[in-house]
TIVO-2410 file (N, C-alpha, C; in nm, 3 decimals):
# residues 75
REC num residu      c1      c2      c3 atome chaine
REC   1      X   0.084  -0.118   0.000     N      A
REC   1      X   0.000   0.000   0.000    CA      A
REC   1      X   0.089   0.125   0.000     C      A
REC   2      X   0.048   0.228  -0.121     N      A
REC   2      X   0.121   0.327  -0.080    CA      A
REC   2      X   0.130   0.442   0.024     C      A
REC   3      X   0.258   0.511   0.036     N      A
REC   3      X   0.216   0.592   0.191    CA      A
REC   3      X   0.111   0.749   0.123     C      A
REC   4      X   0.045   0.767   0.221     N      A
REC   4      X  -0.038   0.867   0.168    CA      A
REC   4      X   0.053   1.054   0.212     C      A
REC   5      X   0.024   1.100   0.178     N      A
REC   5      X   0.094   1.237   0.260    CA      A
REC   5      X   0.008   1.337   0.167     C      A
REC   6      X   0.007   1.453   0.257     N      A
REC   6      X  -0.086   1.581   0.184    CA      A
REC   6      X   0.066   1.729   0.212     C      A
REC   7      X   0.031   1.835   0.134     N      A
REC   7      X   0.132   1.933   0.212    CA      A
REC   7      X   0.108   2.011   0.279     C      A
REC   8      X   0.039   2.011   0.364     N      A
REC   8      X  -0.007   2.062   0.500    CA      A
REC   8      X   0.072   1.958   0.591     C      A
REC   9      X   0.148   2.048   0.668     N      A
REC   9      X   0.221   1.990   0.788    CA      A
REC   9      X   0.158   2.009   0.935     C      A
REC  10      X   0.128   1.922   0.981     N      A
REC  10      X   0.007   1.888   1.092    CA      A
REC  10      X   0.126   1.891   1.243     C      A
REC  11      X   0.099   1.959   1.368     N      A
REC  11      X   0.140   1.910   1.491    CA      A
REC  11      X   0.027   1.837   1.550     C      A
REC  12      X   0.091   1.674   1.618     N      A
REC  12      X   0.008   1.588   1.596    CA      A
REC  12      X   0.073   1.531   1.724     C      A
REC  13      X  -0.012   1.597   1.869     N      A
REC  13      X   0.049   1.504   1.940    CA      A
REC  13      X   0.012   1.365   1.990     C      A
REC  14      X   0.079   1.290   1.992     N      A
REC  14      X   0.095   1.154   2.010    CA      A
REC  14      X   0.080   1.113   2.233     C      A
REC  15      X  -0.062   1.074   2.224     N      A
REC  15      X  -0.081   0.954   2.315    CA      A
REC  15      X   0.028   0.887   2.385     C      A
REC  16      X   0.079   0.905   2.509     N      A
REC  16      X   0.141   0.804   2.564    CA      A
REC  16      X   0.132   0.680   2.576     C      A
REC  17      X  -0.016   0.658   2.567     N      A
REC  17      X  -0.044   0.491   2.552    CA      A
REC  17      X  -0.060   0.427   2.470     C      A
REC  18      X   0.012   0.518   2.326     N      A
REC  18      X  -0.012   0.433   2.217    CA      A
REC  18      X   0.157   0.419   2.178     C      A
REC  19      X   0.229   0.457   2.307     N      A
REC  19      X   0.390   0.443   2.238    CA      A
REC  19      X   0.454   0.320   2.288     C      A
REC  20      X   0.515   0.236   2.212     N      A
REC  20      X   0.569   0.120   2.277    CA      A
REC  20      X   0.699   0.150   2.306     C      A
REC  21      X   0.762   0.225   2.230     N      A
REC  21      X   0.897   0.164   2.256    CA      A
REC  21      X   0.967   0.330   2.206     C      A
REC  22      X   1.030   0.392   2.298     N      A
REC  22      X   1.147   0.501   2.240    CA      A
REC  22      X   1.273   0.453   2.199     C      A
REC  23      X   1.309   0.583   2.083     N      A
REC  23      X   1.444   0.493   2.082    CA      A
REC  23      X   1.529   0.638   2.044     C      A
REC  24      X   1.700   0.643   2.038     N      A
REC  24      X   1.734   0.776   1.958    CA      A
REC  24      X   1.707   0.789   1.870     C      A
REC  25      X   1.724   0.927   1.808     N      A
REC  25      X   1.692   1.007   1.687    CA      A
REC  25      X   1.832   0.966   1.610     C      A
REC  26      X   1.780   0.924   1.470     N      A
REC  26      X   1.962   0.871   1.391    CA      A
REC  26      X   1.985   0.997   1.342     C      A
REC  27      X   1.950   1.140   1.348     N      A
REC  27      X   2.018   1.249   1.308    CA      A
REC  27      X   2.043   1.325   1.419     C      A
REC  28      X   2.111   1.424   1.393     N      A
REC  28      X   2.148   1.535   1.487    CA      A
REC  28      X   2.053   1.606   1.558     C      A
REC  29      X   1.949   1.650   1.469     N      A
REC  29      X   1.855   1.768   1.513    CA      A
REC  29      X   1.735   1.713   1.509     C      A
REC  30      X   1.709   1.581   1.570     N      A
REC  30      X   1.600   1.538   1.599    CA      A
REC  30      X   1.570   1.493   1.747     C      A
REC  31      X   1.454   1.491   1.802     N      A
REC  31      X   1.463   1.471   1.950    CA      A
REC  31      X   1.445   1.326   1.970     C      A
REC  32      X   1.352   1.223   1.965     N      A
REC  32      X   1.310   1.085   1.977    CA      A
REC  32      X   1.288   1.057   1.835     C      A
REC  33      X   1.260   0.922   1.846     N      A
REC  33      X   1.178   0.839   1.747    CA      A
REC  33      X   1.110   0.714   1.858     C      A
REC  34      X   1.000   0.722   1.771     N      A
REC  34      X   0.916   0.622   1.922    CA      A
REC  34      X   0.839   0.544   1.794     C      A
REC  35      X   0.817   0.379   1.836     N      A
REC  35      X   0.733   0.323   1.759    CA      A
REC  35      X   0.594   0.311   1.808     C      A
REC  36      X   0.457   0.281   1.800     N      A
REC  36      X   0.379   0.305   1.818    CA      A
REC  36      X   0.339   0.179   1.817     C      A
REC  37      X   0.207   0.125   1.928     N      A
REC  37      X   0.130  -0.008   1.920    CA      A
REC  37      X   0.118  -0.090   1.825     C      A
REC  38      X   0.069   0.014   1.679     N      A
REC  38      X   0.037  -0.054   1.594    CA      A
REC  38      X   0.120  -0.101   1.491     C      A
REC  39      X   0.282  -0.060   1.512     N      A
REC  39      X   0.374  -0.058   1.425    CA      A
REC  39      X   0.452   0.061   1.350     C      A
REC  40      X   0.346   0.164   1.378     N      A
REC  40      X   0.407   0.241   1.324    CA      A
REC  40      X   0.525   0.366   1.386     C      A
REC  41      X   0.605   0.438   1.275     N      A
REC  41      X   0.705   0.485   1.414    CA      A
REC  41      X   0.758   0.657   1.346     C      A
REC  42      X   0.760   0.720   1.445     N      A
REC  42      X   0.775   0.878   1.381    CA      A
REC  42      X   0.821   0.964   1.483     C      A
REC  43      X   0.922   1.065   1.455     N      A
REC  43      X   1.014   1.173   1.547    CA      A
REC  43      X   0.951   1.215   1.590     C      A
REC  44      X   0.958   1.246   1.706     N      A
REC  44      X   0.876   1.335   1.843    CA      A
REC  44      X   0.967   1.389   1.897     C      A
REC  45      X   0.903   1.539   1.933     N      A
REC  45      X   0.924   1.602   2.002    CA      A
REC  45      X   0.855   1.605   2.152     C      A
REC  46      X   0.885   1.731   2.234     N      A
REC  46      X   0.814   1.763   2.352    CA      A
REC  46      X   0.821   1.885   2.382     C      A
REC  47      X   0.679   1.958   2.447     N      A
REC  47      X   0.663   2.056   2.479    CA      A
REC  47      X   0.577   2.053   2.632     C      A
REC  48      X   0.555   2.157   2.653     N      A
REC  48      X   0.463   2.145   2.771    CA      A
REC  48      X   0.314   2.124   2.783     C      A
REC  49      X   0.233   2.090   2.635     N      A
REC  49      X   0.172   2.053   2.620    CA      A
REC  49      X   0.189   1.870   2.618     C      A
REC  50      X   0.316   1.848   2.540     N      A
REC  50      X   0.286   1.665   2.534    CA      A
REC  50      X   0.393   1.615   2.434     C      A
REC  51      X   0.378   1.490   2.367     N      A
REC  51      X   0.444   1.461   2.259    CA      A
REC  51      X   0.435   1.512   2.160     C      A
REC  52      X   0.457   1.558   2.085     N      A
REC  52      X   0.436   1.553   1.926    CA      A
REC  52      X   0.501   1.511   1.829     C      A
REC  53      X   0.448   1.538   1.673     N      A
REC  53      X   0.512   1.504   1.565    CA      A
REC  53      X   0.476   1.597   1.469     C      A
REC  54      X   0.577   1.661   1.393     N      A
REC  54      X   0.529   1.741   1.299    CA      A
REC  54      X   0.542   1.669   1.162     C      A
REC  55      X   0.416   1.649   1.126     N      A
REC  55      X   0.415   1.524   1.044    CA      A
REC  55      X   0.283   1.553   0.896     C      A
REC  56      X   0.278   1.508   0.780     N      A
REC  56      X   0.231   1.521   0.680    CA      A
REC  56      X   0.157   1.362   0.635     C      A
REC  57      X   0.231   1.281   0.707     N      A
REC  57      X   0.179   1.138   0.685    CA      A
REC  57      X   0.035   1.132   0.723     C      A
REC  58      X  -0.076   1.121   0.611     N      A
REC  58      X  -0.229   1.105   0.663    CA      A
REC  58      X  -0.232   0.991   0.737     C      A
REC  59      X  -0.185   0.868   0.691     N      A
REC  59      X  -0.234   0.767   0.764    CA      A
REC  59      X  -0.197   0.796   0.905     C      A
REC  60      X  -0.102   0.823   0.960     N      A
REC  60      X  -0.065   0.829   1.124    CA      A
REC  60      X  -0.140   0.951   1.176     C      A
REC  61      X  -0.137   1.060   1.102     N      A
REC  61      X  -0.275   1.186   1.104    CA      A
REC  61      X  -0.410   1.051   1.171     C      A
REC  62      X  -0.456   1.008   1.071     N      A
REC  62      X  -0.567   0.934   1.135    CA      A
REC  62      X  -0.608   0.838   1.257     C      A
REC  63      X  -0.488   0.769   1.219     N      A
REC  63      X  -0.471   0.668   1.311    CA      A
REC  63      X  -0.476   0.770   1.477     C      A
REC  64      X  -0.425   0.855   1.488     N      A
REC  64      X  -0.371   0.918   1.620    CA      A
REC  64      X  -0.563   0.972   1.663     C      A
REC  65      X  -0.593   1.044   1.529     N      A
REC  65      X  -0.747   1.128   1.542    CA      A
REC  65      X  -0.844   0.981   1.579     C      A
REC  66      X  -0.795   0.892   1.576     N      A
REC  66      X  -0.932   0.785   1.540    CA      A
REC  66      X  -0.962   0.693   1.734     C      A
REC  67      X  -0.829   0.718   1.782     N      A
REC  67      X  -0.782   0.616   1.901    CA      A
REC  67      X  -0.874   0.737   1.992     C      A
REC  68      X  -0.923   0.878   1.970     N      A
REC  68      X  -0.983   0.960   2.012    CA      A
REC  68      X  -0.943   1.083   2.069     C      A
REC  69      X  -0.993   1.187   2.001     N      A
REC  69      X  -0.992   1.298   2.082    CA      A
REC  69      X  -0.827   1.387   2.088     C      A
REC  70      X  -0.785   1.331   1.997     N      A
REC  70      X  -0.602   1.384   1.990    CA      A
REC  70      X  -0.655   1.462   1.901     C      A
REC  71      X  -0.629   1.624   1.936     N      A
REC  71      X  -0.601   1.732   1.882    CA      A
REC  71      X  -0.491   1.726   1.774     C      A
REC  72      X  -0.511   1.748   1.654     N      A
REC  72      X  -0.426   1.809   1.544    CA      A
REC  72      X  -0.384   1.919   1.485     C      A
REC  73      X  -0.307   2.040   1.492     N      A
REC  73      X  -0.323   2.138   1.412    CA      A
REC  73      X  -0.245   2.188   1.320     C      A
REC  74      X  -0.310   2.284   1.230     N      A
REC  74      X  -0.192   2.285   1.133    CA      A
REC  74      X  -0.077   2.356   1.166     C      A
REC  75      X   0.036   2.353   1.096     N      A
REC  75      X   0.170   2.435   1.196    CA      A
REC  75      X   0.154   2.570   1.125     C      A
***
């Protein structure tokens, strides 16, 4: 299946209980990479609001909106 993406870049924070596993960032100027319950896995940040991801990928856009109630906005 192909990956979907739109160009609107979404802050998309990410659920603690949907993260399995952190791990480092393989670049310099990235904060985490965390995989997610369902397999899937994307750079996060943190603020004083929560996790996030500044991210364009619809499918993980959905997946995050669907588990409930996770705020998305555009950056």
């Amino acid at each position: 299946m192909p990956y979907r993406y739109t160009d609107d870049v979404v802050k998309l924070y990410i659920p603690v209980s949907v993260i399995k596993d952190y791990h480092d960032h393989p670049e310099p100027y990235g904060d985490r990479m965390v995989t997610l319950i369902n397999g899937m896995y994307t750079d996060v940040y943190e603020d004083e609001q929560g996790i996030f991801t500044l991210t364009n990928d619809l499918d993980l856009v959905e997946y995050i909106k669907s588990i409930g109630g996770v705020h998305a906005r555009k950056r």
